[in-house]
VMD Tcl script that draws the C-alpha trace (Angstrom):
set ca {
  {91.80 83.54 103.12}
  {94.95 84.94 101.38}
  {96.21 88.77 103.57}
  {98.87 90.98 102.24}
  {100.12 93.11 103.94}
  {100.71 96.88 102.43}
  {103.56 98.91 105.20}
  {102.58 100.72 106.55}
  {98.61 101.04 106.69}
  {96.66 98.50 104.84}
  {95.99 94.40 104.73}
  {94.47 93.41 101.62}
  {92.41 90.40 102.39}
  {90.63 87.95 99.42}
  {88.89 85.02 100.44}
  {89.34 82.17 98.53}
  {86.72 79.03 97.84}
  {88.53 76.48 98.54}
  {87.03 73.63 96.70}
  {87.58 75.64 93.19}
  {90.05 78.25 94.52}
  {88.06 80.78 92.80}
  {87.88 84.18 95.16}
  {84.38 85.45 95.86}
  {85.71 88.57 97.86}
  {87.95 91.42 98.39}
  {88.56 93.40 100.85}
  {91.08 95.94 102.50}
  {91.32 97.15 105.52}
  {93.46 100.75 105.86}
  {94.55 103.20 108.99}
  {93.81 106.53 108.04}
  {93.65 109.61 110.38}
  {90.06 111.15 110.36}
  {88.62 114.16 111.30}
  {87.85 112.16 114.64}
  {91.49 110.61 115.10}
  {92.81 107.58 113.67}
  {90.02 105.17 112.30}
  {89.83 102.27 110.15}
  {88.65 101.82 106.64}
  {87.26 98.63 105.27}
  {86.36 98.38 102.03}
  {85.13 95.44 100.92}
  {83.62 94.05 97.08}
  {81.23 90.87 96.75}
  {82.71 88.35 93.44}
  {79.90 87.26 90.76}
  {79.61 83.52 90.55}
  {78.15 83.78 87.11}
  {81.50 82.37 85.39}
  {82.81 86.01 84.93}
  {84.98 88.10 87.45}
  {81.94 90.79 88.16}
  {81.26 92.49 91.21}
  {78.33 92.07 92.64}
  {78.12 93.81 95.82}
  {79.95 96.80 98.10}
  {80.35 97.57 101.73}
  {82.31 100.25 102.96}
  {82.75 100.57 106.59}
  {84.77 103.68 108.60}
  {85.38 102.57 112.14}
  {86.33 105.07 114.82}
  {86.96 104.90 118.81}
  {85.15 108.14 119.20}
  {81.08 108.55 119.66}
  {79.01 109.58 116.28}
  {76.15 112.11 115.18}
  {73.92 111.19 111.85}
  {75.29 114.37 110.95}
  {78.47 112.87 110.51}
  {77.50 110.81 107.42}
  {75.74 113.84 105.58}
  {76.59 113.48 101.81}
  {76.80 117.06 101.76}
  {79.38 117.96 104.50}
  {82.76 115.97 103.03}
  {82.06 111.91 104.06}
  {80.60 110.97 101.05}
  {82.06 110.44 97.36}
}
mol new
graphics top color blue
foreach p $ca { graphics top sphere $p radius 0.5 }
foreach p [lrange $ca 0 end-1] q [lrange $ca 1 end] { graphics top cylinder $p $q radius 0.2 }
display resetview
């Protein structure tokens, strides 16, 4: 794995195959303040191995301390995109 760090919120992490060196995927992790505190954000993006630097796959995570309601992820109330 290869982590940067970004001051004063974010590590940028790639992981790295070692045997070709060729990264297969991304990811950051950021500190952002949420509606429920501070949380975390990871964000993270899968690398094709079809030759070509494609993505492939997403996750996106939001990590906070406090407890959560299914409400809370409604695309229609301000947590989606």
């Amino acid at each position: 794995m290869k982590i940067t760090e970004l001051a004063p919120d974010t590590i940028l992490i790639n992981e790295v195959e070692e045997a070709t060196g060729k990264t297969i995927l991304t990811a950051s992790v950021s500190l952002v303040k949420g509606s429920k505190g501070m949380e975390l954000v990871q964000v993270s993006h899968e690398v094709s191995d079809g030759g070509k630097d494609v993505i492939e796959g997403h996750q996106v995570w939001r990590l906070s301390g406090g407890s959560i309601k299914f409400d809370d992820f409604d695309l229609r109330h301000g947590t989606g995109w």
